[in-house]
matplotlib code that plots the C-alpha trace (Angstrom):
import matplotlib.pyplot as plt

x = [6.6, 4.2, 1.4, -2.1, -5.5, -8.6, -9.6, -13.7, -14.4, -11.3, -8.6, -5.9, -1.9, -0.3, 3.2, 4.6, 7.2, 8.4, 5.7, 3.8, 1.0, -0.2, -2.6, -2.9, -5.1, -3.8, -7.2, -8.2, -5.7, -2.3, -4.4, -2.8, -6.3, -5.5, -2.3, -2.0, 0.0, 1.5, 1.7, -2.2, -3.6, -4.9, -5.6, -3.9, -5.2, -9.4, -11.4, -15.0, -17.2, -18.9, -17.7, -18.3, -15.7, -16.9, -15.2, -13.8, -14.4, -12.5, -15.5, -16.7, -17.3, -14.1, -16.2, -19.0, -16.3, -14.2, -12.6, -10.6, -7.2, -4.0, -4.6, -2.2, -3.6, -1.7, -1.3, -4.1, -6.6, -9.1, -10.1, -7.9, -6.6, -2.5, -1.9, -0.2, -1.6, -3.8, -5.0, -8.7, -9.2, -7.2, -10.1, -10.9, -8.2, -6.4, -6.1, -4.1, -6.5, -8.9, -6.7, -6.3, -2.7, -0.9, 0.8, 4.2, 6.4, 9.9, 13.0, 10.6, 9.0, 5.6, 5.5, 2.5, 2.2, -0.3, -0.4, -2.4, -5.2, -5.4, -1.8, 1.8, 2.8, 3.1, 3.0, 5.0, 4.9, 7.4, 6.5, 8.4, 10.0, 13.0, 16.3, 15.2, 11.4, 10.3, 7.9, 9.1, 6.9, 8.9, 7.3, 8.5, 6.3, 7.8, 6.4, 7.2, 6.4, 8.1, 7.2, 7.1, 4.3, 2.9, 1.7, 0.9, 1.7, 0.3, -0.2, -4.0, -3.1, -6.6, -4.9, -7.3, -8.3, -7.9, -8.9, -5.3, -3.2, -0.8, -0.2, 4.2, 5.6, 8.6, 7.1, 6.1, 3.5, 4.7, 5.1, 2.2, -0.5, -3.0, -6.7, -8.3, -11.8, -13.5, -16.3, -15.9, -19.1, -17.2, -14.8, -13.1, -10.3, -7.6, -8.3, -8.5, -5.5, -3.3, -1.7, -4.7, -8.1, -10.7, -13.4, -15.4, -19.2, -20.6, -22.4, -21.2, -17.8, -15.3, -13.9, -10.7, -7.7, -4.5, -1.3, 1.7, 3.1, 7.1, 8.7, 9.6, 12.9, 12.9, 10.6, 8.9, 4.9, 3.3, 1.5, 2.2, -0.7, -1.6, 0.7, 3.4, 4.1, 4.6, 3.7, 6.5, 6.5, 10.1, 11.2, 13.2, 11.7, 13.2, 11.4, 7.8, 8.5, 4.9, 2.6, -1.0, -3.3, -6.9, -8.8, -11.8, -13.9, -17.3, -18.3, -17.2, -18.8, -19.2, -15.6, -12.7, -9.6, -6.3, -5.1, -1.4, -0.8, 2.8, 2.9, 5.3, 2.9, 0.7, -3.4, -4.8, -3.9, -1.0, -2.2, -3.5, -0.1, 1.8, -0.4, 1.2, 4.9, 4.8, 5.8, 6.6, 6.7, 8.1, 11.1, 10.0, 11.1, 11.8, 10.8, 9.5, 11.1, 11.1, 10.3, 8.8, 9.0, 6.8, 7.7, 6.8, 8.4, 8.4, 8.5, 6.2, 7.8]
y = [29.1, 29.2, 27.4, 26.6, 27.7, 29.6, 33.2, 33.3, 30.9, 31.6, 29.9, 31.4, 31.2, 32.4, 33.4, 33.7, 35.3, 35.6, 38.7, 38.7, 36.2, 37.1, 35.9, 36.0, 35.3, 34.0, 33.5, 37.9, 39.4, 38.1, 40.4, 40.4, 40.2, 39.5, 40.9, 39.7, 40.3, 37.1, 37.7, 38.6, 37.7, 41.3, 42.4, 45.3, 45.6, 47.4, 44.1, 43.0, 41.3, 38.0, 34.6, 35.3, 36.7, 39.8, 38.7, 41.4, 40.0, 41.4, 43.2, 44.2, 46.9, 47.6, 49.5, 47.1, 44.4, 43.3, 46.8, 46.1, 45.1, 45.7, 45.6, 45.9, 48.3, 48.7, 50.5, 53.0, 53.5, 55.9, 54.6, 56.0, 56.7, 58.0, 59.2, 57.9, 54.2, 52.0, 49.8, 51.3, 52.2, 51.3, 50.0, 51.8, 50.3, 48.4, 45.4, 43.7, 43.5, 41.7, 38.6, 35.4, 34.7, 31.5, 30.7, 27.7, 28.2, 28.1, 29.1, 29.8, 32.7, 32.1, 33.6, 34.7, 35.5, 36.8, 38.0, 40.7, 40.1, 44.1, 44.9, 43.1, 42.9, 40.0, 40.5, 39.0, 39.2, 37.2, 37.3, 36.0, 35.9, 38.5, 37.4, 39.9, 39.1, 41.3, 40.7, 41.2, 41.8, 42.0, 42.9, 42.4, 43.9, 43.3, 45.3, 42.5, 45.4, 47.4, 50.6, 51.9, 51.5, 54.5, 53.0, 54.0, 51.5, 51.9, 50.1, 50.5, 49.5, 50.1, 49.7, 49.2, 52.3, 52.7, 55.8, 57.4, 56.1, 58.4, 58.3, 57.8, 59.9, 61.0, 64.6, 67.6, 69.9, 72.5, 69.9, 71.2, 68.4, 68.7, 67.1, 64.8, 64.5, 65.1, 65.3, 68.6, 68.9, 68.4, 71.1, 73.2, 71.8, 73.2, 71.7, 68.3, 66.3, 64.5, 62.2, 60.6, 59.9, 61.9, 60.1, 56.8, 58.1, 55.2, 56.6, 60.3, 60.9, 62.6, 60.8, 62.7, 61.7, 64.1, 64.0, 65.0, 67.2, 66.6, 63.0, 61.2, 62.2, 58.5, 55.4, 55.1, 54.9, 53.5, 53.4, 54.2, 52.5, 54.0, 50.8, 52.0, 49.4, 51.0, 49.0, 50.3, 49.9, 50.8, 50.8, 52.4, 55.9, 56.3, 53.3, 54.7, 58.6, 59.9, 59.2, 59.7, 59.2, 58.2, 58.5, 57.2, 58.3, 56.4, 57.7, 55.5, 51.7, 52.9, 52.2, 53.0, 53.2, 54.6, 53.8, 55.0, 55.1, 55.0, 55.0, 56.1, 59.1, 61.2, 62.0, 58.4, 58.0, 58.2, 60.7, 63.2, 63.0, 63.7, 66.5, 68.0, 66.8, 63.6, 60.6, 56.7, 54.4, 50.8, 50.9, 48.5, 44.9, 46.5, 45.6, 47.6, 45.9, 47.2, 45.5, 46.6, 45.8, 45.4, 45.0, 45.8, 47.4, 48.3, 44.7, 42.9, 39.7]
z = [39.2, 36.0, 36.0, 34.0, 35.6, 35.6, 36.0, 36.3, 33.6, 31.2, 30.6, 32.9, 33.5, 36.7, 37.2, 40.7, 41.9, 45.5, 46.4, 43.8, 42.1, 38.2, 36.5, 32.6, 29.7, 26.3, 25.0, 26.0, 24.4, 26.9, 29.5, 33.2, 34.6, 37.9, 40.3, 44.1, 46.9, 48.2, 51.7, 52.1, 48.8, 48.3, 44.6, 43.4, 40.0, 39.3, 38.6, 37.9, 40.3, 38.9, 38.1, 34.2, 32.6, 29.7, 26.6, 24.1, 20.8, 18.1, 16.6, 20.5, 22.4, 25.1, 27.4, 27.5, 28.2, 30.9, 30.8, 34.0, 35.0, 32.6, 29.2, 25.7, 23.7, 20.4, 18.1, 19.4, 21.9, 20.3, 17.0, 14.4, 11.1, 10.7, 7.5, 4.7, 6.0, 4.0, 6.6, 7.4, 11.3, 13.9, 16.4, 19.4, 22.3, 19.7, 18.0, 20.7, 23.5, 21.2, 20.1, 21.4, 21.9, 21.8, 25.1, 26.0, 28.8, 27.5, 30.0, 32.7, 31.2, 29.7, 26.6, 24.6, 20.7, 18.2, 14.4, 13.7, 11.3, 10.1, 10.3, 8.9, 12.6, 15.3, 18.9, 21.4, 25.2, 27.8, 31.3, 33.9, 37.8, 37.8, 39.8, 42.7, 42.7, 40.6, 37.7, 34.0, 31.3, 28.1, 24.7, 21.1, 18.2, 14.7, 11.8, 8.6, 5.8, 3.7, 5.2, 8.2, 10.7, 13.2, 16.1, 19.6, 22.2, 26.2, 29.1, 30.5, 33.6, 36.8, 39.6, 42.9, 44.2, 48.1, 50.2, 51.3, 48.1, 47.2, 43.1, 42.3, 39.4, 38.6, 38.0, 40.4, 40.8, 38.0, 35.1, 32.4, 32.1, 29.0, 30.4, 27.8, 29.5, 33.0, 34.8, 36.5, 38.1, 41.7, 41.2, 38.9, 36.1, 37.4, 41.3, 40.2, 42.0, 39.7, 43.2, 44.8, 44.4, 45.9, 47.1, 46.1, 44.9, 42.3, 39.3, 40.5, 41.5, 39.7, 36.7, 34.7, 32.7, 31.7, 29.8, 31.2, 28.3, 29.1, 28.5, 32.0, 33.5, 34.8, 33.6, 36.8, 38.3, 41.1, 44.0, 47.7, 49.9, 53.5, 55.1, 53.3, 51.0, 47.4, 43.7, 41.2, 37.5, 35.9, 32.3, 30.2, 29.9, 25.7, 24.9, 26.9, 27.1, 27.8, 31.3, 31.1, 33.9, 34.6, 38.1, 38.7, 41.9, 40.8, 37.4, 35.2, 36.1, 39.4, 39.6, 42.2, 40.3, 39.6, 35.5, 34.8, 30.8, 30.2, 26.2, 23.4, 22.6, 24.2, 23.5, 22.9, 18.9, 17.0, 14.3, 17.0, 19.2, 15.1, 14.6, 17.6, 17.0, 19.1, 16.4, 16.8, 13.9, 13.7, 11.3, 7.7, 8.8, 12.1, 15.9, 19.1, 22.2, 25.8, 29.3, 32.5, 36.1, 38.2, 42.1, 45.3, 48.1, 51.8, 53.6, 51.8, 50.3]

ax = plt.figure().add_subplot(projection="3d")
ax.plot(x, y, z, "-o")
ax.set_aspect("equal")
plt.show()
């Protein structure tokens, strides 16, 4: 079922599917603001409190935003510069988040598209119910030049902290990680847990995010909550190699969150991951196209 609505005071649409309710926002950059849980209508995904929605404008600052929820950032999320490109800085978390997307439902699937206004690319996103109640979320990023284009594409997806969650990966304990900022004042680098959160302090507790250095032997993330239910995302781990990961124990917005990265390179911007061997372009009058799942698991339906 697809559907027109309203998220705060934006103009909203709202896929179901049999366990799960999403919300989107053509106008904020095709952001899936809002994820629920049928059964119980419990949100799954970091949001604001407030009835006004924080609008990115394309000259805005992210952080001062909405920052919440899942957002699209292409082709960066540092601002950024690759070399050999003549298109200025990328902006800091992308171009994507920031544009207003036109939205029809077509095939049941709503489908959402943009054109860049820095870049010779258009954006494409089709979200819809899967045949076994999962949600898909299919992307299609076509780069209309001449030349190729170096881009770095990641999900920014702040999942709801809860005390007890346990953090899915297909790694273990002795994959090397690569920390790209943290509070440590809580405890020492190398003690930082990379499965849970630790504990909710607003304004104080622990904030860190790390790269895990090896691609993912299997495209899947999650989260297993203390009821036993588990949120899975799965994909096809050529198309998204690389996981980073964000945990958020108060810091940052006083928030409580968990933010898996999966993205085609590591370290935040394309020309940083190339300086350390970690490359992906879109071919000249080529296209990017992957999807990911999202379901849930352990009796809820």
């Amino acid at each position: 079922m697809i559907y027109s609505s309203f998220y705060k005071d934006r103009p909203a649409y709202v896929v179901e599917t049999d366990s799960l309710i999403a919300t989107l926002l053509p106008e904020d950059g095709a952001k899936l603001t809002s994820l629920r849980r049928k059964t119980d209508g419990k949100e799954l995904l970091a949001t604001k409190p407030g009835d006004t929605y924080r609008v990115l404008t394309y000259d805005g600052s992210y952080v001062d935003s909405e920052c919440s929820a899942f957002d699209d950032m292409f082709p960066t999320v540092d601002p950024d510069t690759p070399a050999g490109t003549n298109y200025g800085v990328y902006p800091d978390h992308g171009e994507c988040c920031r544009l207003p997307h036109a939205a029809r439902i077509e095939n049941d699937a709503l489908i959402l598209t943009a054109r860049s206004r820095m870049f010779p690319v258009t954006y494409e996103k089709m979200v819809q119910a899967g045949k076994n109640g999962e949600l898909v979320v299919s992307y299609k990023i076509e780069n209309h030049s001449e030349v190729a284009f170096p881009f770095l594409w990641a999900g920014h997806i702040m999942l709801a902290g809860e005390d007890g969650a346990e953090v899915l990966t297909p790694f273990t304990g002795e994959t090397p990680t690569e920390i790209m900022f943290a509070d440590s004042a809580n405890m020492p680098l190398e003690e930082l847990p990379r499965d849970r959160l630790m504990k909710h302090e607003p304004g104080v507790g622990t904030t860190y995010k790390f790269y895990y250095l090896e691609p993912m032997p299997e495209g899947l993330f999650g989260v297993k909550y203390v009821d036993g239910t588990k949120l899975l995302f799965t994909f096809d781990p050529e198309k998204l190699p690389y996981l980073g990961l964000w945990l958020n124990n108060g810091a940052f917005q006083n928030g409580y969150s968990i933010t898996p990265e999966p993205c085609t390179v590591p370290f935040d911007a394309p020309e940083r991951a190339a300086k350390r061997g970690y490359t992906s372009t879109i071919p000249a009058g080529g296209a990017f196209a992957f999807a990911m799942q999202i379901n849930l698991t352990g009796g809820i339906a």
